[in-house]
PATOR-109817 format. One record per residue (C-alpha): x negated, z negated, y negated. Coordinates in nm, 3 decimals, padded with zeros to 5 digits. Layout:
<atoms>
> u/w/v
> X/Z/Y
...
</atoms>
This chain:
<atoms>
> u/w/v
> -09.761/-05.905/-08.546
> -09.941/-06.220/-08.356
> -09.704/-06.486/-08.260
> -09.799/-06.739/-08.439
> -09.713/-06.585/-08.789
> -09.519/-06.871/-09.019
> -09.362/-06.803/-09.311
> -09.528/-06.895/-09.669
> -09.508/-07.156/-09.792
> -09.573/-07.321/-10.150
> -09.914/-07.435/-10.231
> -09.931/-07.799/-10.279
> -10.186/-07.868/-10.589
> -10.402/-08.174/-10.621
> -10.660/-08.183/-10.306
> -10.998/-08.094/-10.369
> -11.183/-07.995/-10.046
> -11.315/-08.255/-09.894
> -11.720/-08.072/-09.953
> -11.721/-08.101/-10.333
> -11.570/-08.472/-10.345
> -11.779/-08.725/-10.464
> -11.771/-09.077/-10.204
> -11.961/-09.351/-10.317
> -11.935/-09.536/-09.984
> -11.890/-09.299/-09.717
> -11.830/-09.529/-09.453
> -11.521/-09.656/-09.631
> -11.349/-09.333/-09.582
> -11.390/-09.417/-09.210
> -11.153/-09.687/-09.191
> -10.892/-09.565/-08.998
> -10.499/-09.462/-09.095
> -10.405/-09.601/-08.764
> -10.504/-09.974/-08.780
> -10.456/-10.327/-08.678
> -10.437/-10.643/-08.882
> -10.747/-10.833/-08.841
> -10.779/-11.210/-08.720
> -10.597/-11.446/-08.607
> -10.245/-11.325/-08.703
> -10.071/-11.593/-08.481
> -09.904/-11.797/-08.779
> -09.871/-11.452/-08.957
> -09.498/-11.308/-08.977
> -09.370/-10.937/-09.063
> -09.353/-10.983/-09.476
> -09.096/-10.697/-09.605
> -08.932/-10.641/-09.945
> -08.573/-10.662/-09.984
> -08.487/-10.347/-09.915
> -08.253/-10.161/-09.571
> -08.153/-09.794/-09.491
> -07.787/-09.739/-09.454
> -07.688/-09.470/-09.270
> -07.310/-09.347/-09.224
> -07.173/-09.263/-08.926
> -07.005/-08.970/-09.125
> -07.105/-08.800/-09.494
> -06.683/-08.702/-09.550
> -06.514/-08.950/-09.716
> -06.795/-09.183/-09.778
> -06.808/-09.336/-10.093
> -07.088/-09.510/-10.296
> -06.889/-09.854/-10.245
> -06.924/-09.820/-09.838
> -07.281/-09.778/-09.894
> -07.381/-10.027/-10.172
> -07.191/-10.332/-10.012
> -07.467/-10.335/-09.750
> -07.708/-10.395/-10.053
> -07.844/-10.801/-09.985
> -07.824/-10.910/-10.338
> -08.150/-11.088/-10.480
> -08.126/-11.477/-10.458
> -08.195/-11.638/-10.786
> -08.543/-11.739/-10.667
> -08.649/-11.396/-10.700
> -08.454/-11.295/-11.047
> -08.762/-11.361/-11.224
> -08.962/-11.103/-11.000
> -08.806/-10.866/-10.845
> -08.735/-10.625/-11.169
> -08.761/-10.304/-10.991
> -08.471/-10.131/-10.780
> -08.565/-09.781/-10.602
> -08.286/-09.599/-10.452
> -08.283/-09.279/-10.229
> -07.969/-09.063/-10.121
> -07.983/-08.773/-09.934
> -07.850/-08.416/-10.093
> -07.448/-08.519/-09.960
> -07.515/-08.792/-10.175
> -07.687/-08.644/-10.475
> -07.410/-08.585/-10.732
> -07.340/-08.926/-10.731
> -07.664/-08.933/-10.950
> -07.485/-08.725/-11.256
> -07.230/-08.982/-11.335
> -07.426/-09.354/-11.398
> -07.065/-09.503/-11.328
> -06.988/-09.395/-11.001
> -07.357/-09.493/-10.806
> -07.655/-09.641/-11.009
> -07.440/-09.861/-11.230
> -07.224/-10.054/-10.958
> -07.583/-10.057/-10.724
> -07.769/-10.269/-11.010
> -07.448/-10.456/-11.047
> -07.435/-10.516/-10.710
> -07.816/-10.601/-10.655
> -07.842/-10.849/-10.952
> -07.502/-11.036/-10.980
> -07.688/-11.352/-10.936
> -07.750/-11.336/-11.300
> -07.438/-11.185/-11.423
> -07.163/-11.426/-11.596
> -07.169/-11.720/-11.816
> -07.344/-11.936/-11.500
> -07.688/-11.708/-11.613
> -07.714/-11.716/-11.998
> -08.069/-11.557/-11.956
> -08.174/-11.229/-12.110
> -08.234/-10.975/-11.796
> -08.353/-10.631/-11.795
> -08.393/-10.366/-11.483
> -08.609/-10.085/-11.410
> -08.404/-09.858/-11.143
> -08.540/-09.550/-10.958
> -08.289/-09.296/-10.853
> -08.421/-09.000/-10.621
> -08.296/-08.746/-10.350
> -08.491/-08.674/-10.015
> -08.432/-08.466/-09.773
> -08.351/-08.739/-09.490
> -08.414/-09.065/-09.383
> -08.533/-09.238/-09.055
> -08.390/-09.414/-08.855
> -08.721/-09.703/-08.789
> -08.853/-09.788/-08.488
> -08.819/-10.207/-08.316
> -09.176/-10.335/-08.296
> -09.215/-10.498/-07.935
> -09.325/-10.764/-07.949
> -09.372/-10.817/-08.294
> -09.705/-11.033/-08.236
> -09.842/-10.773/-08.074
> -09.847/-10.530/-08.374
> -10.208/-10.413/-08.268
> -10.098/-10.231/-07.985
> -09.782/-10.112/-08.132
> -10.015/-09.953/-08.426
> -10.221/-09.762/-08.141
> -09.913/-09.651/-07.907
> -09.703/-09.559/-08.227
> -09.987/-09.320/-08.278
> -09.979/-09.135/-07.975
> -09.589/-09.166/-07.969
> -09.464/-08.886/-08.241
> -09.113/-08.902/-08.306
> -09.027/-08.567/-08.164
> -08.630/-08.455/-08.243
> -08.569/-08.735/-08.500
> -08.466/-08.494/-08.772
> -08.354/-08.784/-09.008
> -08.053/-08.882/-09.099
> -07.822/-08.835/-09.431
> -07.762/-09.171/-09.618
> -07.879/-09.474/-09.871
> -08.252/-09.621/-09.902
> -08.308/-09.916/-10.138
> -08.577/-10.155/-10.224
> -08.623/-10.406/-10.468
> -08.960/-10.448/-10.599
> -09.202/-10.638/-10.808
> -09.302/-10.464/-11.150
> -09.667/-10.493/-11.013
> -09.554/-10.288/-10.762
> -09.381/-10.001/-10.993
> -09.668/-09.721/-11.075
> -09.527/-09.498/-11.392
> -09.778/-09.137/-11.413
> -09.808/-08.865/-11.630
> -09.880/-08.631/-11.321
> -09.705/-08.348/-11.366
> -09.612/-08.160/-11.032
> -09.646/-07.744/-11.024
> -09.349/-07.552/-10.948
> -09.021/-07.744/-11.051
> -09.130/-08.015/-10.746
> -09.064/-08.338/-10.775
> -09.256/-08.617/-10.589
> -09.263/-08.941/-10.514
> -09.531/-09.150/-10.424
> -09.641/-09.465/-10.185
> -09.961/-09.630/-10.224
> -10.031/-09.761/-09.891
> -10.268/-09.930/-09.759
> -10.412/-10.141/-10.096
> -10.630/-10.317/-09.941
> -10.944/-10.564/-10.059
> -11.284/-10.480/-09.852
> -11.601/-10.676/-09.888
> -11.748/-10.331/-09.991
> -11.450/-10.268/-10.254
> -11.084/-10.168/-10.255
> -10.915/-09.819/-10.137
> -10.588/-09.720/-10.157
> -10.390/-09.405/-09.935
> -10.142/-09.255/-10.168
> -09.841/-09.009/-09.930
> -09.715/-08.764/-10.172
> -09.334/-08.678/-10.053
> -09.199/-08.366/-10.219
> -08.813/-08.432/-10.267
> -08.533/-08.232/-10.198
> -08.375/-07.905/-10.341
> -08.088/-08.001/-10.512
> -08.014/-07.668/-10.664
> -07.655/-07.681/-10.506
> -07.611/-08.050/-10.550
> -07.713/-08.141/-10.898
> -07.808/-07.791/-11.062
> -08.139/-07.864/-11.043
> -08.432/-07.800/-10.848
> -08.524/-08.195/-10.740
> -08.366/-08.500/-10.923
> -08.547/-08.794/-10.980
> -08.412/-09.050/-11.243
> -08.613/-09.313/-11.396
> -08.346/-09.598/-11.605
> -08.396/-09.936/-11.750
> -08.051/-10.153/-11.745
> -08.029/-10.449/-12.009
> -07.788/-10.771/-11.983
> -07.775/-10.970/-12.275
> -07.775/-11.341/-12.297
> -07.398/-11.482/-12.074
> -07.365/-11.103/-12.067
> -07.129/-10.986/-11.735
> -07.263/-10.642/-11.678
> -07.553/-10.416/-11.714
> -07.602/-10.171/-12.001
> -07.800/-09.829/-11.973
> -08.086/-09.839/-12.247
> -08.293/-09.575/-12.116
> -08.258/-09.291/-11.897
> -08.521/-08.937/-11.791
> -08.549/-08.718/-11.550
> -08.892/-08.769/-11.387
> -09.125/-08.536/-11.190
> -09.308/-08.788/-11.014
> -09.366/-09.166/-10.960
> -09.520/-09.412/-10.747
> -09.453/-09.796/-10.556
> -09.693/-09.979/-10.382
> -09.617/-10.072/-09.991
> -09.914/-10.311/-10.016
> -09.981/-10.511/-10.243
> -10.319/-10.757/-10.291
> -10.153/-11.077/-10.199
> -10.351/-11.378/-10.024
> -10.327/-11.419/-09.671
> -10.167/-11.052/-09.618
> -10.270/-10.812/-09.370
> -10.195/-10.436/-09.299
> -10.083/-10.254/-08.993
> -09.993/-09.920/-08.994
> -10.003/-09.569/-08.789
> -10.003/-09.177/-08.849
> -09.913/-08.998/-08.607
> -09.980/-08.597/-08.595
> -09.813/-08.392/-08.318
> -10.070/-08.156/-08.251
> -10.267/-08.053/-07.970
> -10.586/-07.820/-07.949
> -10.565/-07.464/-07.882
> -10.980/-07.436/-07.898
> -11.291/-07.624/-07.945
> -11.419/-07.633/-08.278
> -11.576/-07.275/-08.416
> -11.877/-07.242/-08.647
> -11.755/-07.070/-08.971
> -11.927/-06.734/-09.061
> -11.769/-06.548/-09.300
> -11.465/-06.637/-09.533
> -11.367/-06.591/-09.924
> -11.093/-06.821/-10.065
> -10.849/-06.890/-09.784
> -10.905/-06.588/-09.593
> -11.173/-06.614/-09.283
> -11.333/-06.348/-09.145
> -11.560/-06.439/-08.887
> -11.688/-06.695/-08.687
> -11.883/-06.795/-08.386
> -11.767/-06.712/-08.040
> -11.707/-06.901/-07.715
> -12.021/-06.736/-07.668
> -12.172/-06.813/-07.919
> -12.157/-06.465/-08.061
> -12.009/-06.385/-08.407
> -11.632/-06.295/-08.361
> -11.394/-06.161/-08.584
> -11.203/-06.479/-08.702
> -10.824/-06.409/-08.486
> -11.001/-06.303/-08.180
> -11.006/-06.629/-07.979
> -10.649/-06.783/-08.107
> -10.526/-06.384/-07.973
> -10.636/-06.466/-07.704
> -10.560/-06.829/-07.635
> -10.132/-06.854/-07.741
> -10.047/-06.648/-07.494
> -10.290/-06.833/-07.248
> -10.086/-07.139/-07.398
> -09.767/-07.036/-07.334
> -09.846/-06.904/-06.993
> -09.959/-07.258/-06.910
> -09.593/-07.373/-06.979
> -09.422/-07.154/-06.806
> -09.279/-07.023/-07.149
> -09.243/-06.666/-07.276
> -09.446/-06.594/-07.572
> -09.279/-06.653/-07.893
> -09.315/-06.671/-08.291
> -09.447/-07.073/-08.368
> -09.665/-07.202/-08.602
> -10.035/-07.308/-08.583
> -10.257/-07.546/-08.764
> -10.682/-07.473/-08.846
> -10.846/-07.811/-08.868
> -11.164/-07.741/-09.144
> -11.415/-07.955/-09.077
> -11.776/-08.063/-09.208
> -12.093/-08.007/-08.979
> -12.192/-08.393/-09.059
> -11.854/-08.476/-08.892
> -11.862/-08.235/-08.637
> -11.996/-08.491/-08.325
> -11.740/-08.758/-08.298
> -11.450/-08.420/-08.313
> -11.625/-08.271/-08.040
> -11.637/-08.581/-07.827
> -11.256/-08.644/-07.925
> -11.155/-08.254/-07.789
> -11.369/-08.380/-07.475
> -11.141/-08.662/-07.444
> -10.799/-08.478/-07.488
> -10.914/-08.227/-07.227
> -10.989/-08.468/-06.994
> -11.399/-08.396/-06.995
> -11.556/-08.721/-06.899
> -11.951/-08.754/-07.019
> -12.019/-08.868/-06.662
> -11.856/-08.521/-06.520
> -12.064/-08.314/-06.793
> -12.354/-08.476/-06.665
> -12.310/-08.456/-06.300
> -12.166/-08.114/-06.293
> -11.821/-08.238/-06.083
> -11.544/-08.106/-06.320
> -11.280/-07.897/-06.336
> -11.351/-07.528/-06.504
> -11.281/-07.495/-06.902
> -11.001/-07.262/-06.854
> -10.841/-07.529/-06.564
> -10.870/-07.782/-06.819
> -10.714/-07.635/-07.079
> -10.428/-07.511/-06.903
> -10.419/-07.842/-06.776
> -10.391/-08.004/-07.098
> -10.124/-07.763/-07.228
> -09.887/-07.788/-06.925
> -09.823/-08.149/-06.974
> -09.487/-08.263/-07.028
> -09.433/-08.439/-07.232
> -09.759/-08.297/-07.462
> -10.050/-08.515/-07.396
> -10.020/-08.619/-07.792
> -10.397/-08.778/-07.930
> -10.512/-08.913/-08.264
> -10.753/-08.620/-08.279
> -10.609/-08.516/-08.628
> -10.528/-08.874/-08.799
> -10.915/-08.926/-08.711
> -11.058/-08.599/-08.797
> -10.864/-08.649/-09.148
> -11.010/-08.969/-09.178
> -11.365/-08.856/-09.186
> -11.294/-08.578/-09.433
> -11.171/-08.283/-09.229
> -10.864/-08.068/-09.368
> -10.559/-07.948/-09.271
> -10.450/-07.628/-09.310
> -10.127/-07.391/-09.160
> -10.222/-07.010/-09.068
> -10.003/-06.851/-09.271
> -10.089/-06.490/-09.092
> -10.376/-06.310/-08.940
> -10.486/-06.064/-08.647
> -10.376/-05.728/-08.574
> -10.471/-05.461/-08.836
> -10.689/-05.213/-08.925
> -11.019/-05.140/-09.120
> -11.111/-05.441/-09.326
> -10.767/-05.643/-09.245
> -10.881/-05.630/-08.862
> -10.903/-05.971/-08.732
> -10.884/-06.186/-09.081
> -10.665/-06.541/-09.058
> -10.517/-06.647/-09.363
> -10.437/-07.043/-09.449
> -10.227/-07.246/-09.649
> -10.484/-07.229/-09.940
> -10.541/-07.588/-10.111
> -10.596/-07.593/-10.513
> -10.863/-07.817/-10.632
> -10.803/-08.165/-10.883
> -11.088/-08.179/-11.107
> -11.312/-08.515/-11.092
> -11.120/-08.677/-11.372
> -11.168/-09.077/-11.447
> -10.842/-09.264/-11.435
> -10.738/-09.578/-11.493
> -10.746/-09.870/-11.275
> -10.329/-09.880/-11.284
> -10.370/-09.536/-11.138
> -10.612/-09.605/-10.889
> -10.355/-09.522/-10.639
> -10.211/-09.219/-10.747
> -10.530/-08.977/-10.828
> -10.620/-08.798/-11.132
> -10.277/-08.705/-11.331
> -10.421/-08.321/-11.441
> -10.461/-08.047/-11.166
> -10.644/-07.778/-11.158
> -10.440/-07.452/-11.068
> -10.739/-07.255/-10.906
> -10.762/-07.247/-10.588
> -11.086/-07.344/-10.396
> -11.296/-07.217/-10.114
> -11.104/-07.377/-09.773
> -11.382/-07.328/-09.547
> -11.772/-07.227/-09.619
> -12.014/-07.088/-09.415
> -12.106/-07.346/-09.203
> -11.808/-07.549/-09.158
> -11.627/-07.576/-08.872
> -11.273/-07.456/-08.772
> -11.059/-07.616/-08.470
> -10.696/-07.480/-08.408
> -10.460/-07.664/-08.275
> -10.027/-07.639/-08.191
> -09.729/-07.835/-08.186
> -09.551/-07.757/-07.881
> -09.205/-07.760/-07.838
> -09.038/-08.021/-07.622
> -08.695/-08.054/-07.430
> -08.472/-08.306/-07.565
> -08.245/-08.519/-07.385
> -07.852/-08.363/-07.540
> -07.716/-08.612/-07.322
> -07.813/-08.879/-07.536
> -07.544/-09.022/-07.755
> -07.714/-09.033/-08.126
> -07.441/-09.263/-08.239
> -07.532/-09.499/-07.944
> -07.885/-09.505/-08.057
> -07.788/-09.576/-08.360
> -07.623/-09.879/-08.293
> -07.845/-10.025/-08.058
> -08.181/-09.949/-08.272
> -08.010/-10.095/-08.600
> -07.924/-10.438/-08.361
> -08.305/-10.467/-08.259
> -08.556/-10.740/-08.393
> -08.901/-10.658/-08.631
> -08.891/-10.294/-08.709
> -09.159/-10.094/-08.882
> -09.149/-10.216/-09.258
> -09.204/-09.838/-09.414
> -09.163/-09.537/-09.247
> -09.283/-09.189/-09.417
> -09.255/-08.823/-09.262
> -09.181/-08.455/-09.213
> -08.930/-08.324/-09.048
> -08.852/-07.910/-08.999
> -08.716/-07.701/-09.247
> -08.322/-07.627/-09.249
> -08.391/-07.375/-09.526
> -08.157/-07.143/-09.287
> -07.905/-07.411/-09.104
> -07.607/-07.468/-09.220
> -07.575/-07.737/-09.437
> -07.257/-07.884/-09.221
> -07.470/-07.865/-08.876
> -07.510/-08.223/-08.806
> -07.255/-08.482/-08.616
> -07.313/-08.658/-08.960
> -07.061/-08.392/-09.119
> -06.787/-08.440/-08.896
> -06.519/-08.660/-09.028
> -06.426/-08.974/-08.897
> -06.160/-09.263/-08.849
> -06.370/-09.527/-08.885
> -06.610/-09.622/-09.192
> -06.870/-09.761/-08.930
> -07.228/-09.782/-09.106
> -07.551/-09.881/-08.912
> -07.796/-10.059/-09.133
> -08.146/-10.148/-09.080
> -08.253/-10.449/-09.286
> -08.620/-10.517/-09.407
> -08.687/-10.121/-09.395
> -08.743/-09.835/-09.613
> -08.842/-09.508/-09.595
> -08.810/-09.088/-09.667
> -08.859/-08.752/-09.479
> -08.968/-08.447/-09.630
> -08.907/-08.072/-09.512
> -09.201/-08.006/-09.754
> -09.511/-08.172/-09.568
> -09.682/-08.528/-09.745
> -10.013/-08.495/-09.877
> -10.225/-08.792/-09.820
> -10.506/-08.862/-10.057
> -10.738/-09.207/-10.056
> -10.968/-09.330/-10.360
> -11.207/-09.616/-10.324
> -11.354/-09.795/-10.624
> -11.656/-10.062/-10.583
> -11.436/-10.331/-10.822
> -11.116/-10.327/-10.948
> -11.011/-10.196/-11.234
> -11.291/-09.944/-11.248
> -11.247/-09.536/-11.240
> -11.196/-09.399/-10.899
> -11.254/-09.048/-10.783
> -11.058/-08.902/-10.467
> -11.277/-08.919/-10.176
> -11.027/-08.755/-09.944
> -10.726/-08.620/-09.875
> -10.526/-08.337/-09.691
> -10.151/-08.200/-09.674
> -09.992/-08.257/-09.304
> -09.690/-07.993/-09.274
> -09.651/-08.069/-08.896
> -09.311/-08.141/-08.791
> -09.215/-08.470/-08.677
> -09.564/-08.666/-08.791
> -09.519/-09.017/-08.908
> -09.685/-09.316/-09.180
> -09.523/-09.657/-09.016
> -09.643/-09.960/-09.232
> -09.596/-10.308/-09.187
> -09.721/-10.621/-09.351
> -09.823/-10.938/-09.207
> -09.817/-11.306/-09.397
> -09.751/-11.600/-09.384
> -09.401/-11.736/-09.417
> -09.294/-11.803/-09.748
> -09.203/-11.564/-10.067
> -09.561/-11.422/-10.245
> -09.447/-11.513/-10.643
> -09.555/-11.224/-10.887
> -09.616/-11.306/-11.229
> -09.316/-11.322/-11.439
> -09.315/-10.980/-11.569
> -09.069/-11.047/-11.878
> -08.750/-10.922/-11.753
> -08.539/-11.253/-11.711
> -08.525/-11.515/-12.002
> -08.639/-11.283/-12.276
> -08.474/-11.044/-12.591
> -08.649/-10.708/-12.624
</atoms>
């Protein structure tokens, strides 16, 4: 059995390869994940909804009033438009969801008593979103804050390696602009929740980058596979509580992180912890997601497992490591977008175009083993930028070894296909709502195929996590929205963490202005582009990213001041 044999995993429906999309503007696809905000941002300030993570220093004993009194309450100058609440727990959380008295009730209470009592005589009503995630992340300080450029690029070369997440409370409060209802109906019992990121207004048109988070299994928790409920709360005129009206389960929904508001600008980062095992392969053979051959290092054809065979144990060699089961990632890439790939592998190996051309470099094989050695990894933004111009992500699932016809065949993490269906400009964002179950073609003759590993690193036990904790939560600006994967604890025991222990004290690190999730079950990124609002959009791209430890940050910049949304109904009005 090769070493680098992963377990299956579930196929994630809804990505069409990237070959049989239809993009209007090509080049907008080009604009990069990573980014900075553009001109002069020097009277610009880090915008953020209300909205904090609130993380426990221990799970026993905690109760939902330890976490919601950390809730900032909305001042009355936002009643009128901030009608949305989301809320995420983690699964020690998660049967606090089946009783509306003991969590979601006292949390809207608690969020709107500005307009509870005789002192508010207005009509209100609340939309609340109630879901479980895996964990949640602790964000990262943004130093200096002006400088959010250069925090964008070093954030992407900076994965968060060993930040599992922690167990605890996520809220936001929201604008009903901002609150995306679907009829997309997720395969398999899977819940997800979306964040449209990156809504931005380009003299070309408008885009948007939807991350699809799969929640968490809550089998053991709530009796059901994910739970995700949607509510609306009513208080009537001088009323002094909420009253459920309405309450589902939901498979899927969406928020916007960005919204089009004058005067605000976008930073944000992905980061991908992988680095490159080989240089991009011509694809020769393959049927669905199996490939069978493709073109050599030299430049013969080569059953498809015959290089990577060769080159993990080279890797782990390199390390000083002894060879052992991990996990490795093909990128699938176009020939039209082969060039700037190739010149990005250059640049992680450390091949200058001046050595090429002069003949004065190191051998390929030094190099490489060069490049793998490093500690810590020499991490790039080969794979955030490949992604961007259409390439695809896929795990090998198995391959190598064998006999007969099986000999040398790699299997991937097949992708199934979303048919080209026109949606509306509300869902713009999210993607057509109907998938397609059959699978597609992952790589065509042709193509290109690049694989690449995530290797391990040592981290620092010494390191106190509660002290981290406490300092991180009493830094300045922070990363606005934070989004990622973290490993599977499929097989851990669900009491591993320090999180489980009890404790004397009910001390609670918060971090204000933040929100965020992190999924076991990888985030699919997809990104539509329409030429005017309001008009049908196709996807034009999109991949799933399973890797460990990779990371959406988003942040907003604006000017200082609240950015009024129109009043959406909820406060002054009878149904």
């Amino acid at each position: 059995m090769p070493p680098w044999v992963a377990r299956q995993c579930h196929v994630l429906r809804g990505l069409k390869p990237a070959s049989v999309r239809v993009c209007r503007r090509p080049h907008v696809s080009l604009r990069p994940y990573t980014q900075a905000p553009t001109g002069d941002d020097g009277n610009l300030k880090i915008r953020s909804a209300n909205s904090a993570i609130i993380i426990p220093r221990s799970v026993v004993g905690t109760t939902p009033e330890d976490l919601i009194q950390h809730i900032t309450p909305i001042g009355k100058g936002r009643l009128k438009y901030n009608r949305c609440a989301v809320f995420l727990v983690t699964p020690s959380f998660a049967p606090w969801l089946l009783d509306d008295s003991a969590f979601i009730q006292k949390a809207i209470h608690h969020t709107y008593s500005e307009c509870l009592g005789p002192a508010d005589p207005r009509y209100a009503r609340v939309y609340a979103l109630c879901a479980v995630v895996d964990k949640l992340p602790a964000p990262k300080p943004i130093h200096p804050a002006e400088d959010l450029g250069n925090e964008a690029a070093s954030r992407s070369n900076q994965p968060p390696i060993g930040e599992s997440g922690f167990e605890g409370m996520a809220y936001a409060t929201l604008r009903y602009a901002d609150w995306i209802a679907s009829s997309f109906e997720p395969p398999d019992d899977q819940a997800l929740i979306s964040f449209v990121a990156s809504t931005t207004s380009e003299s070309v048109g408008y885009f948007a980058d939807t991350l699809r988070l799969p929640l968490a299994n809550t089998i053991f928790q709530t009796g059901s596979p994910s739970t995700m409920i949607d509510s609306l709360w009513v208080k009537n005129k001088g009323g002094q509580e909420f009253a459920l009206k309405r309450k589902r389960s939901a498979k899927h929904h969406s928020i916007k992180i960005h919204a089009f508001a004058p005067g605000t600008r976008q930073a944000s980062s992905l980061a991908v912890p992988l680095i490159p095992l080989t240089v991009p392969r011509r694809v020769e053979a393959s049927m669905g997601n199996i490939l069978r051959r493709v073109t050599g290092p030299d430049g013969e054809s080569a059953l498809a497992s015959q290089e990577l065979e060769q080159v993990v144990p080279q890797f782990y060699n390199a390390r000083r490591e002894s060879s052992q089961a991990t996990m490795v990632w093909a990128l699938v890439i176009s020939k039209e977008k082969l060039k700037p790939i190739l010149a990005a592998t250059d640049s992680a190996l450390g091949r200058l175009p001046d050595d090429i051309a002069t003949g004065s470099m190191m051998t390929d094989a030094e190099l490489w083993d060069s490049l793998w050695k490093k500690r810590p990894a020499a991490w790039n933004d080969l794979v955030p930028n490949a992604l961007v111009a259409g390439a695809r992500l896929h795990r090998v699932l198995s391959g190598g070894g064998g006999w007969g016809k099986k000999a040398g065949l790699l299997s991937l993490d097949p992708v199934a296909s979303a048919p080209d269906t026109n949606s509306s400009a509300s869902d713009m964002s999210d993607g057509p709502d109907n998938l397609s179950s059959a699978l597609q073609q992952v790589a065509r003759d042709g193509d290109y195929i690049q694989f690449f590993i995530s290797p391990s690193n040592n981290i620092d036990d010494s390191v106190d996590p509660l002290q981290q904790l406490q300092e991180a939560a009493g830094l300045g600006s922070k990363w606005s929205w934070e989004l990622g994967t973290i490993p599977s604890t499929v097989d851990a025991l669900p009491a591993g963490s320090w999180q489980h222990n009890s404790s004397t004290t009910k001390e609670t690190f918060v971090f204000r202005n933040c929100f965020g999730a992190l999924t076991e079950g990888g985030v699919s990124i997809n990104r539509n582009f329409e030429l005017r609002r309001k008009e049908a959009s196709p996807p034009i791209g999109g991949s799933k990213i399973d890797v460990p430890f990779s990371r959406f940050s988003s942040a907003s910049l604006g000017p200082e001041g609240d950015i009024h949304d129109e009043d959406v109904g909820g406060l002054g009005e009878s149904v």
